[in-house]
N, CA and C atoms as a LAMMPS dump frame, in Angstrom:
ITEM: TIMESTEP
0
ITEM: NUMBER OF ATOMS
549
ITEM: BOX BOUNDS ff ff ff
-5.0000000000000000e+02 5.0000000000000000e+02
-5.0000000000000000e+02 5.0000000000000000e+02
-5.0000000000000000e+02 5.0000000000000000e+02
ITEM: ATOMS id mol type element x y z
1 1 1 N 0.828 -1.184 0
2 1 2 C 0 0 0
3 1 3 C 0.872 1.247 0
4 2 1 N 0.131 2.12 -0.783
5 2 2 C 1.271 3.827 -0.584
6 2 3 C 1.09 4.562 0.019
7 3 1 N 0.502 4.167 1.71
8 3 2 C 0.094 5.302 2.503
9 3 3 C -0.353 4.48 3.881
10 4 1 N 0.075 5.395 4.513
11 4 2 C 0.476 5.095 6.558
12 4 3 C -0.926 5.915 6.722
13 5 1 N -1.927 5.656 7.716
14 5 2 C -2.181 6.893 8.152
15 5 3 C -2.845 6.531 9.764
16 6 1 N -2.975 7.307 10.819
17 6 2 C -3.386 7.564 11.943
18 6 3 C -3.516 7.851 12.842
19 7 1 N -2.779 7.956 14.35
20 7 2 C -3.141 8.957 15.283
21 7 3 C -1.84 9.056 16.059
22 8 1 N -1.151 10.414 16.53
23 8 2 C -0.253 10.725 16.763
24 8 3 C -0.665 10.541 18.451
25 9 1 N -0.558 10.527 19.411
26 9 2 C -0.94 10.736 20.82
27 9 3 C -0.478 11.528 21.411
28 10 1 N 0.773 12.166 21.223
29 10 2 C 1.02 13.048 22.017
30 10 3 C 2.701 13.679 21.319
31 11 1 N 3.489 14.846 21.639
32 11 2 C 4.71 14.88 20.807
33 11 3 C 5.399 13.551 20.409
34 12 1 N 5.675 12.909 21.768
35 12 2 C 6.716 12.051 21.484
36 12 3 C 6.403 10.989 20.394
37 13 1 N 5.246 10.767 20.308
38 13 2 C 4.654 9.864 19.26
39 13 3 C 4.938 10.443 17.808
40 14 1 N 5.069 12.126 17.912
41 14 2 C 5.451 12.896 16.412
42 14 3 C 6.58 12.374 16.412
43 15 1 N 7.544 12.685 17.697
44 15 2 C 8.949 12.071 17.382
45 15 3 C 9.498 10.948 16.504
46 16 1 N 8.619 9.81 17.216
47 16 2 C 8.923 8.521 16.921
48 16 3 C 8.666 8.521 15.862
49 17 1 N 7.527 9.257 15.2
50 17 2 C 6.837 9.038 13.664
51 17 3 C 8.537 9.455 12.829
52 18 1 N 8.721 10.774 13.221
53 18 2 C 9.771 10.913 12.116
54 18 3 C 11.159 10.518 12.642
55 19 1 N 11.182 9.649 13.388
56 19 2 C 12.543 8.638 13.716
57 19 3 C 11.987 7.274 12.92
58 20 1 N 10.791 7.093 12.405
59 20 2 C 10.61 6.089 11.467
60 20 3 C 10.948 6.412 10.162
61 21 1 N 10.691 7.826 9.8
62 21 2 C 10.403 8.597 8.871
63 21 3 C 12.724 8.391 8.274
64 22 1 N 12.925 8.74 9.455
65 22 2 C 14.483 8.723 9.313
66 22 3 C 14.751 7.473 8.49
67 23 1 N 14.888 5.984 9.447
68 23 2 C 15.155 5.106 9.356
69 23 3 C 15.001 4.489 7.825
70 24 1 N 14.041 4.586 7.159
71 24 2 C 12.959 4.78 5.983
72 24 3 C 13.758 5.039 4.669
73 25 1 N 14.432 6.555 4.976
74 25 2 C 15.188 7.58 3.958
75 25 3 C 16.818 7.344 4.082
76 26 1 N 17.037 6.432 5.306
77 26 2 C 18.572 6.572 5.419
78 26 3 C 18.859 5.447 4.354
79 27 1 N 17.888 4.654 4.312
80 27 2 C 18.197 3.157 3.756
81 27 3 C 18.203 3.468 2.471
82 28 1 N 17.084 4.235 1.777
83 28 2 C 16.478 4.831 0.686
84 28 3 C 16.651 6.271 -0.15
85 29 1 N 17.404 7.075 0.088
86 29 2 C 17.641 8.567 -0.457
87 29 3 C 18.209 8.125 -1.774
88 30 1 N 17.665 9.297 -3.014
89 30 2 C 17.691 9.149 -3.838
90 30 3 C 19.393 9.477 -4.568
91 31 1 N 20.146 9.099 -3.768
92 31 2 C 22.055 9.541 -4.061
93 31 3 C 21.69 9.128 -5.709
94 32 1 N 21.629 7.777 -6.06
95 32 2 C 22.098 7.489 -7.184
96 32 3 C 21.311 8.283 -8.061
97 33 1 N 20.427 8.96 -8.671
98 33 2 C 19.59 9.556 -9.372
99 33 3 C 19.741 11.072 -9.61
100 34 1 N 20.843 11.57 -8.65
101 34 2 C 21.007 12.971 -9.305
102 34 3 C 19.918 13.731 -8.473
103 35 1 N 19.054 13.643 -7.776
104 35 2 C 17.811 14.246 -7.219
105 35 3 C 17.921 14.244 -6.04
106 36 1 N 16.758 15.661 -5.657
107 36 2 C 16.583 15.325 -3.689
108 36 3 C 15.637 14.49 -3.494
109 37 1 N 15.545 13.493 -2.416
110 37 2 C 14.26 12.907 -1.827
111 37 3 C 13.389 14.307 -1.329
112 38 1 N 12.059 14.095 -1.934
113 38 2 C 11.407 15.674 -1.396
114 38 3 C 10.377 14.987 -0.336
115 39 1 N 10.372 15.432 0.783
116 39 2 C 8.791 15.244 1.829
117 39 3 C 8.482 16.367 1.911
118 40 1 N 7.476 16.769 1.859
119 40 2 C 6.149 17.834 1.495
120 40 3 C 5.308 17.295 3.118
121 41 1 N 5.676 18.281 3.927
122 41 2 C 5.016 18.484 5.331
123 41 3 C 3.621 19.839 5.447
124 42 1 N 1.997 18.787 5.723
125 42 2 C 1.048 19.89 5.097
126 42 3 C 0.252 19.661 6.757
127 43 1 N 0.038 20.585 7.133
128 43 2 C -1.058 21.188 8.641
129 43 3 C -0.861 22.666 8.906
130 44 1 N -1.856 23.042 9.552
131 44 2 C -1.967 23.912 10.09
132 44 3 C -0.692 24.655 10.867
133 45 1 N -0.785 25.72 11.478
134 45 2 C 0.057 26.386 12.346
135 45 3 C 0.09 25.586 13.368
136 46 1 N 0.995 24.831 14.151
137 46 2 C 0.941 24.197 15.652
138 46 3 C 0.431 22.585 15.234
139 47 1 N 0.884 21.899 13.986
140 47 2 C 0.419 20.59 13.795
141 47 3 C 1.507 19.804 14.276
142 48 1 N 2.403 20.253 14.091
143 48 2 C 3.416 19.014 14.377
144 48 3 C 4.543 18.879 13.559
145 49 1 N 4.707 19.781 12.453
146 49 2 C 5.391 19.675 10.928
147 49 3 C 6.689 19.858 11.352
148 50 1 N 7.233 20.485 12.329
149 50 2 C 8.809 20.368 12.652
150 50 3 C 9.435 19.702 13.967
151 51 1 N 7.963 19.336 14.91
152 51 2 C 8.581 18.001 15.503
153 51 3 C 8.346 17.024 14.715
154 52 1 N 7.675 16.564 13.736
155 52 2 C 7.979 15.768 12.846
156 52 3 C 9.451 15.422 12.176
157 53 1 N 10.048 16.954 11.771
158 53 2 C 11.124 16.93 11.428
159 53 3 C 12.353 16.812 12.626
160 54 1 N 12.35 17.046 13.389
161 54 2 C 12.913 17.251 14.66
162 54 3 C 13.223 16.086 15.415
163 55 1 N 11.883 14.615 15.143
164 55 2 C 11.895 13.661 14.937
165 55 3 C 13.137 12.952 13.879
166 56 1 N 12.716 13.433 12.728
167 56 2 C 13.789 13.007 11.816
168 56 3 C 15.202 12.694 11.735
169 57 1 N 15.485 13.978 12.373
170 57 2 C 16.857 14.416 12.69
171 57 3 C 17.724 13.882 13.488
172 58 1 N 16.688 13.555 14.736
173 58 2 C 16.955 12.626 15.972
174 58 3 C 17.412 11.488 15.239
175 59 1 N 17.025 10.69 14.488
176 59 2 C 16.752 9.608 14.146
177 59 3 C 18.044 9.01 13.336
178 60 1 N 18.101 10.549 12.477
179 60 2 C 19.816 10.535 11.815
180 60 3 C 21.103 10.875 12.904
181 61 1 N 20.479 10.594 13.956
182 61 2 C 22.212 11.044 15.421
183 61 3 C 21.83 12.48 15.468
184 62 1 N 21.384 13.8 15.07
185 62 2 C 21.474 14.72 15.045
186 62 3 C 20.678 15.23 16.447
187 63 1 N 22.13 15.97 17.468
188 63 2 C 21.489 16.479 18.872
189 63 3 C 21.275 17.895 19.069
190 64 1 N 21.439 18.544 18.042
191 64 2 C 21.381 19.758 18.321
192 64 3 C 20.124 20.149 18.421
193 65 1 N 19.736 21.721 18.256
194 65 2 C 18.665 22.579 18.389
195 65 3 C 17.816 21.979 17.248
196 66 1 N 16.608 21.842 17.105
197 66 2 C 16.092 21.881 15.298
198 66 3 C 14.883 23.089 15.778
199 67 1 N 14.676 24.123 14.922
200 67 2 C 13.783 25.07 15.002
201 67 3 C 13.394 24.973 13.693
202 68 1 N 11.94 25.994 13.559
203 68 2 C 11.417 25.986 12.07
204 68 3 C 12.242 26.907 11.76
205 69 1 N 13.118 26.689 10.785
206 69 2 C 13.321 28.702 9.717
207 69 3 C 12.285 28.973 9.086
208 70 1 N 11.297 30.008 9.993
209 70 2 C 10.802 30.789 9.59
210 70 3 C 11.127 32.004 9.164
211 71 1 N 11.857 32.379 9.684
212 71 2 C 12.717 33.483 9.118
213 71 3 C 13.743 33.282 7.836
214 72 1 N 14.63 32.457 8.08
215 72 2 C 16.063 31.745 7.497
216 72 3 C 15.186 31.023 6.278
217 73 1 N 14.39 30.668 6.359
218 73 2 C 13.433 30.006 5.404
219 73 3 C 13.838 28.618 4.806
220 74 1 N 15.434 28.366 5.099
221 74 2 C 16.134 26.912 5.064
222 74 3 C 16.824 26.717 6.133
223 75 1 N 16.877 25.452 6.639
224 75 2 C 17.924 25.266 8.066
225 75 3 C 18.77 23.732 7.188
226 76 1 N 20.235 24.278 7.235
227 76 2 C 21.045 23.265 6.436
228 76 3 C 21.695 22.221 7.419
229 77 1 N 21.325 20.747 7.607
230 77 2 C 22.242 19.794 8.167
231 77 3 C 22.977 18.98 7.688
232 78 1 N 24.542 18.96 7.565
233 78 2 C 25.24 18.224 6.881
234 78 3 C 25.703 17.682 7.592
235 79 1 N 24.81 16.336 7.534
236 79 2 C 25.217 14.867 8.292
237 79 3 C 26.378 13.57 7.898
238 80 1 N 26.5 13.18 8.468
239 80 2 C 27.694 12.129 7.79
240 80 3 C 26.879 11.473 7.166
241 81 1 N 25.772 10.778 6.767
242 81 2 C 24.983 10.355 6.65
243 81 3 C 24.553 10.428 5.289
244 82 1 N 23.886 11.887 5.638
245 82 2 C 23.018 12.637 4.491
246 82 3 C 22.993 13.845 4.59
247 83 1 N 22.954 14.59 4.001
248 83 2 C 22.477 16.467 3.795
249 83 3 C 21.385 16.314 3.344
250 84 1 N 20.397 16.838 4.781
251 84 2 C 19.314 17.167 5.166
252 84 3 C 19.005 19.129 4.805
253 85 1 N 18.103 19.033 4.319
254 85 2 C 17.668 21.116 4.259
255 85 3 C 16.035 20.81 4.426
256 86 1 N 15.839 21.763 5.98
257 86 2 C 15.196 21.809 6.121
258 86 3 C 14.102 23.112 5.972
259 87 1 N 13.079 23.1 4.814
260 87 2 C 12.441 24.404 4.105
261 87 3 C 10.954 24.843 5.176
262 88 1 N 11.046 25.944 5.207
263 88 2 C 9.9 26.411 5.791
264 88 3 C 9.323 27.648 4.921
265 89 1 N 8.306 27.697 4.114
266 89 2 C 8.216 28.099 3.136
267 89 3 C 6.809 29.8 3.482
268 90 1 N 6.379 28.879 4.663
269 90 2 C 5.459 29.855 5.105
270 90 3 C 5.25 31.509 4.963
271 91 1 N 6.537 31.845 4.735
272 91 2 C 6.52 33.491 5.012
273 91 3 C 6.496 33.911 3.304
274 92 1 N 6.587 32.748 2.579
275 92 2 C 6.289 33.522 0.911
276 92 3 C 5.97 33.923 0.484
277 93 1 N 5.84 34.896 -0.15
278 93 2 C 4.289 35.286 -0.842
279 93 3 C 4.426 34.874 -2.734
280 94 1 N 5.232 34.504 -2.707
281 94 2 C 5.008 34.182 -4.44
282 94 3 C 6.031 32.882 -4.482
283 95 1 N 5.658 32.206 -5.27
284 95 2 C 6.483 31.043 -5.207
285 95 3 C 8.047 31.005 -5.95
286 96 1 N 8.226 31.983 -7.049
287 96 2 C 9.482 32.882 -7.683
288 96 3 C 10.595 33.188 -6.562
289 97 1 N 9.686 33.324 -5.46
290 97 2 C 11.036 33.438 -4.368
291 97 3 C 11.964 32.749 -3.618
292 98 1 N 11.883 31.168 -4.161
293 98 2 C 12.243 30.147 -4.151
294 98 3 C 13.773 30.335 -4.835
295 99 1 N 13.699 30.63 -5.853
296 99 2 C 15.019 30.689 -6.665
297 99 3 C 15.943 32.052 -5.967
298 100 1 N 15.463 32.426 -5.124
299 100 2 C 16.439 33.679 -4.355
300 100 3 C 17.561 32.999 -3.246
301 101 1 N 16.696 31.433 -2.981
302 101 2 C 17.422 31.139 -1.494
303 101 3 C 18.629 30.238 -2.212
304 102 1 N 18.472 30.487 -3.456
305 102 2 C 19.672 28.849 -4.59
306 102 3 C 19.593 27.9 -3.912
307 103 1 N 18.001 27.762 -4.272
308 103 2 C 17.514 26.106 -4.141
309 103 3 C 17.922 25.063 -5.005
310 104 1 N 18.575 25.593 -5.618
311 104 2 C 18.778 24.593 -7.208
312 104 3 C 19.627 23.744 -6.726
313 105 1 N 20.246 24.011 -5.788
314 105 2 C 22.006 23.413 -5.342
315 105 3 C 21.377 22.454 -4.325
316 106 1 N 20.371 23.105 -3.506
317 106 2 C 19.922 22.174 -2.791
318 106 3 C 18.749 20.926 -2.844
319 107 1 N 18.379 20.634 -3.804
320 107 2 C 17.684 20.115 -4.893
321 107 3 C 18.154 19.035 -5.371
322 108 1 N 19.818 18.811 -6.149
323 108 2 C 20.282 17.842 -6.036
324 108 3 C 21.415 16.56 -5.799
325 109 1 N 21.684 15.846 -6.15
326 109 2 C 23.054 15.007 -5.322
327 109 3 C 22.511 13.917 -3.916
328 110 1 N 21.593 13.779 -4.084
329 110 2 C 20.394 12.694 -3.095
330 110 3 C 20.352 13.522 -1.784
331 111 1 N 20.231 15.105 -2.026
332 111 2 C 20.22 15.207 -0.601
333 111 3 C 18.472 14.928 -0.296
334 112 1 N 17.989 15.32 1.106
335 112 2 C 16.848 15.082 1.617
336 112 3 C 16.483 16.261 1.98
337 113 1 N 14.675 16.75 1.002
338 113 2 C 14.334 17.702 1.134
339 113 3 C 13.058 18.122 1.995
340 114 1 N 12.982 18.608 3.014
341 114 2 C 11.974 18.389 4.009
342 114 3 C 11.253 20.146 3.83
343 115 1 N 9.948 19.89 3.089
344 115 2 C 9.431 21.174 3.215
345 115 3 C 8.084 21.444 3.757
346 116 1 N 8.359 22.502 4.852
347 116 2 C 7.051 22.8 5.332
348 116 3 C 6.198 24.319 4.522
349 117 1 N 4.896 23.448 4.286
350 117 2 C 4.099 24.769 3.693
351 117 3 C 4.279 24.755 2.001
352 118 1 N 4.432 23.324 2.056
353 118 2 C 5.165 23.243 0.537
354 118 3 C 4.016 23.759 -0.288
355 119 1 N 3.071 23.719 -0.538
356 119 2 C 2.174 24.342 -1.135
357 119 3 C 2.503 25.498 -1.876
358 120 1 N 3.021 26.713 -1.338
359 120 2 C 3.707 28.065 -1.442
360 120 3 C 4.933 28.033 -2.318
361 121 1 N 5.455 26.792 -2.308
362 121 2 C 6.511 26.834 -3.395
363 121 3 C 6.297 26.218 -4.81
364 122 1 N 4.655 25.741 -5.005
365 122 2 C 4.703 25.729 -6.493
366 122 3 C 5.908 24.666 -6.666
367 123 1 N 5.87 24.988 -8.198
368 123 2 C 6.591 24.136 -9.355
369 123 3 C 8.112 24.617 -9.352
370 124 1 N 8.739 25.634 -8.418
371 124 2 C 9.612 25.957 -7.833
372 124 3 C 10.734 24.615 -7.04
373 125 1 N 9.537 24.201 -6.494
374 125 2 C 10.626 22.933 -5.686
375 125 3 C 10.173 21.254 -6.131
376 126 1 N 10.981 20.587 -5.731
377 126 2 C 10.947 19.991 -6.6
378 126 3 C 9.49 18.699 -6.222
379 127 1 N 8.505 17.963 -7.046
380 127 2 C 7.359 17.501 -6.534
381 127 3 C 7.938 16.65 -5.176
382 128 1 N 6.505 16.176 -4.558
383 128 2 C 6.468 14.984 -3.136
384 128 3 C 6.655 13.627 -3.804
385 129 1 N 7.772 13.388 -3.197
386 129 2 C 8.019 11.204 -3.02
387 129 3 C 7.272 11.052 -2.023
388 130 1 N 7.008 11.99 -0.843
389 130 2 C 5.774 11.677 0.199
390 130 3 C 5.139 13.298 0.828
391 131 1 N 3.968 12.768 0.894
392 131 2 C 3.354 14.067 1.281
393 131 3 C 3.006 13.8 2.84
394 132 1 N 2.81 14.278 4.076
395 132 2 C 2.561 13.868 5.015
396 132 3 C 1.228 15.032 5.641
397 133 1 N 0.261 14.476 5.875
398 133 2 C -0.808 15.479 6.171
399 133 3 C -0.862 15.009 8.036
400 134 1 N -0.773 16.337 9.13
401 134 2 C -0.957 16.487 10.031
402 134 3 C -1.765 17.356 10.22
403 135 1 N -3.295 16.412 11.423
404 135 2 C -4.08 17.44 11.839
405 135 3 C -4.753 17.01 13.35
406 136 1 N -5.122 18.158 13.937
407 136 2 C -5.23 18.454 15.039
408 136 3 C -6.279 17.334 15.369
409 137 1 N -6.351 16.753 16.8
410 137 2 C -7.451 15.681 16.91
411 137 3 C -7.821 15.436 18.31
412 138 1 N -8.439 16.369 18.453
413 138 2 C -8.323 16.376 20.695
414 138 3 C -6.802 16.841 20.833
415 139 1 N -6.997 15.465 21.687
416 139 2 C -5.567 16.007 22.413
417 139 3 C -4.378 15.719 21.514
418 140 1 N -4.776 14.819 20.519
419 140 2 C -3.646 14.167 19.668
420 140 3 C -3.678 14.775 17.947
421 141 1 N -2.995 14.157 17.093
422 141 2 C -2.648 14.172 15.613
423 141 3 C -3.459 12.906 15.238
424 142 1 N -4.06 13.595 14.074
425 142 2 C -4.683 12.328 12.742
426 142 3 C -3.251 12.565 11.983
427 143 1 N -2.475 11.672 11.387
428 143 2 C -1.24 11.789 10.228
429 143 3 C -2.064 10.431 8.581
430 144 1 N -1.32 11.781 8.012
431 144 2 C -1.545 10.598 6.621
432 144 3 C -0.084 11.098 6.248
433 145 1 N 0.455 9.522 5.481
434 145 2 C 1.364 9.295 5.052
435 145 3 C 1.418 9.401 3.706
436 146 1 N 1.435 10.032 2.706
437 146 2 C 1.309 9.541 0.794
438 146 3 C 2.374 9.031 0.055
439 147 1 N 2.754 8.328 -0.453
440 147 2 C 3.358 7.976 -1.325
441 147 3 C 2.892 8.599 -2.534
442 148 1 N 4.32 9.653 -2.868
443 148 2 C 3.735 9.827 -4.893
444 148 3 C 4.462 9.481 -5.448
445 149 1 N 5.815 8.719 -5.368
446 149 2 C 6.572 8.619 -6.602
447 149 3 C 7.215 7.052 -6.318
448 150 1 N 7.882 6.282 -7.046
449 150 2 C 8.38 4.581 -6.909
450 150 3 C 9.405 4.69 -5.514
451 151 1 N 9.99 5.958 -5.035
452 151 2 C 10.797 6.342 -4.29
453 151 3 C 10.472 6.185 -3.052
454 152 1 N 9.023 7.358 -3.227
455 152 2 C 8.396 7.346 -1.731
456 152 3 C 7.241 6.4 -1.27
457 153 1 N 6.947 5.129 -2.425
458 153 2 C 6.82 3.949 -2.322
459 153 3 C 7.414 3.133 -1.371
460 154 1 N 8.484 2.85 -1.82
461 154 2 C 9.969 2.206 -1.074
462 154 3 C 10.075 2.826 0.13
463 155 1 N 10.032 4.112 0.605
464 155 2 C 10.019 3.963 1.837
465 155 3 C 9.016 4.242 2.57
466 156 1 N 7.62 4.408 2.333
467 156 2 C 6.525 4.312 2.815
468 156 3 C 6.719 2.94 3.409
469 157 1 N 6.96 1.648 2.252
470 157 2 C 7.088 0.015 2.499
471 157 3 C 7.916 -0.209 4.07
472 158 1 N 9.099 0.972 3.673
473 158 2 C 9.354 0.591 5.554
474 158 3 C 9.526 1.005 6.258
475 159 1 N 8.39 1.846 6.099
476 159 2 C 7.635 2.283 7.804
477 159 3 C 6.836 2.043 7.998
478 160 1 N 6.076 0.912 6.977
479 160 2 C 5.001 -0.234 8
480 160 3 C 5.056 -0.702 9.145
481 161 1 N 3.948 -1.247 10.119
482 161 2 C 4.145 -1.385 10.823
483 161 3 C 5.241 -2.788 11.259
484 162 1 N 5.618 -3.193 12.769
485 162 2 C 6.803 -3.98 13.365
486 162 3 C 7.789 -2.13 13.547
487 163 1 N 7.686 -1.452 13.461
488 163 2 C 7.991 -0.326 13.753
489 163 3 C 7.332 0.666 14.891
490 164 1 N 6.139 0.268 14.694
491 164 2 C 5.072 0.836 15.38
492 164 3 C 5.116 0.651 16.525
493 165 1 N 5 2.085 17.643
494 165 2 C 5.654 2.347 19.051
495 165 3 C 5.655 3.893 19.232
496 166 1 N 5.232 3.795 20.716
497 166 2 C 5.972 5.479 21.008
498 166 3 C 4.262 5.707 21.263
499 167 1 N 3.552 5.276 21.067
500 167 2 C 1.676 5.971 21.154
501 167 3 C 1.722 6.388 19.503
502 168 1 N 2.205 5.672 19.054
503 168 2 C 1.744 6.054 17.056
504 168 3 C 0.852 5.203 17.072
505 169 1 N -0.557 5.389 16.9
506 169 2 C -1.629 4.342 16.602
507 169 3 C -1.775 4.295 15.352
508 170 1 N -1.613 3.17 14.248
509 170 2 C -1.577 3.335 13.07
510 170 3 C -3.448 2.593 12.897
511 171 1 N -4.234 2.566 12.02
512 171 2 C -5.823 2.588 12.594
513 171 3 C -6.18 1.349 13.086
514 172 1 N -4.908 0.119 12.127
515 172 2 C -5.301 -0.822 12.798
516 172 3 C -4.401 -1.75 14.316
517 173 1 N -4.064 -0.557 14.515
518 173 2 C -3.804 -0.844 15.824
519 173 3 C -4.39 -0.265 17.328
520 174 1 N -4.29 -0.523 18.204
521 174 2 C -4.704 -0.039 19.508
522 174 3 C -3.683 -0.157 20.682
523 175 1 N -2.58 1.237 20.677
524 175 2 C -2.192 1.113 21.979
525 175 3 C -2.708 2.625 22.776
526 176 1 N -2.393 2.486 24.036
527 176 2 C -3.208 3.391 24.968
528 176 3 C -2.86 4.723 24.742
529 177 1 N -3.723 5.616 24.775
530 177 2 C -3.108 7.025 24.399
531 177 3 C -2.701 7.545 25.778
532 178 1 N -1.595 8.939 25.457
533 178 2 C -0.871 9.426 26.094
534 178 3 C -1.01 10.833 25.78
535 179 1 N -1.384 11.987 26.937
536 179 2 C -1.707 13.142 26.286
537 179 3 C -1.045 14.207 25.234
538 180 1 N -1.31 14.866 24.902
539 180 2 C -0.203 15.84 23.957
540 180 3 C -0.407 16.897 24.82
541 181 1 N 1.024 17.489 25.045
542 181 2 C 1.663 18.526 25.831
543 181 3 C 0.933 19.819 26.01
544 182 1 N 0.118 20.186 26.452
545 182 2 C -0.237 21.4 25.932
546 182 3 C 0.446 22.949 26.407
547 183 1 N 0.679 24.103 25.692
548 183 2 C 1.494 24.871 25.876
549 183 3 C 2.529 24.943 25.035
């Protein structure tokens, strides 16, 4: 199937989602192809879209700070691993303004492209291997996972569940929820 989807319980469960999300892309980034792996991160203000990523990061050894660039509008991690850029696209107002930050560079050589608000960047960046939809749900996250391309196929495939942990309820599972932080 090309798509995860179901209930986040509380941060740490975002965490775990994108320490799966890691595990997934480390195995899988598109090096040989000349291209970035793109994830396209879509919710509201306060969904979860950069502890998602923040998650991620964790997942690749990375201990530092992770914040959204909202401002900076890219946050660059060059991992032993992988080169991670992380896009926050929110403050755009035209999608042309994409080519100001020389996205082009960051685009390709298999790095991993994590954009929030991707919407705003148009045909500017480059399409979703996975789209990830986060939304608010009580106390917790509904998540959908998409697969759009043979890429983000492959690693949708492994972050099926035997992964599953942390209060990630995927629908057909049931473990006990745990609140989400509020504040």
């Amino acid at each position: 199937m090309d798509r995860i989807k179901g209930r986040l319980e509380n941060e740490s469960a975002t965490l775990d989602l994108g320490r799966r999300l890691a595990a997934a892309t480390l195995a899988d980034s598109c090096a040989g192809s000349g291209k970035a792996t793109a994830i396209h991160l879509h919710g509201e203000l306060g969904a979860g879209k950069t502890t998602l990523t923040r998650g991620l990061l964790r997942g690749y050894g990375f201990k530092g700070p992770v914040k959204s660039p909202t401002y900076t509008l890219v946050e660059p991690y060059e991992l032993a691993q992988q080169s991670i850029y992380h896009f926050d696209l929110y403050r755009l107002e035209d999608p042309g303004e994409v080519e100001f930050l020389g996205a082009e560079d960051y685009f390709a050589g298999g790095s991993l492209c994590i954009f929030e608000w991707a919407e705003r960047g148009g045909e500017q960046i480059p399409a979703a291997d996975i789209s990830i939809e986060l939304r608010g749900a009580g106390a917790g996250r509904h998540f959908e996972c998409l697969a759009r391309t043979a890429a983000g196929r492959a690693i949708v495939k492994k972050m099926r569940p035997g992964a599953c942990a942390g209060g990630i309820r995927e629908s057909e599972n049931s473990l006990s929820p745990r609140p989400w932080p509020v504040g």
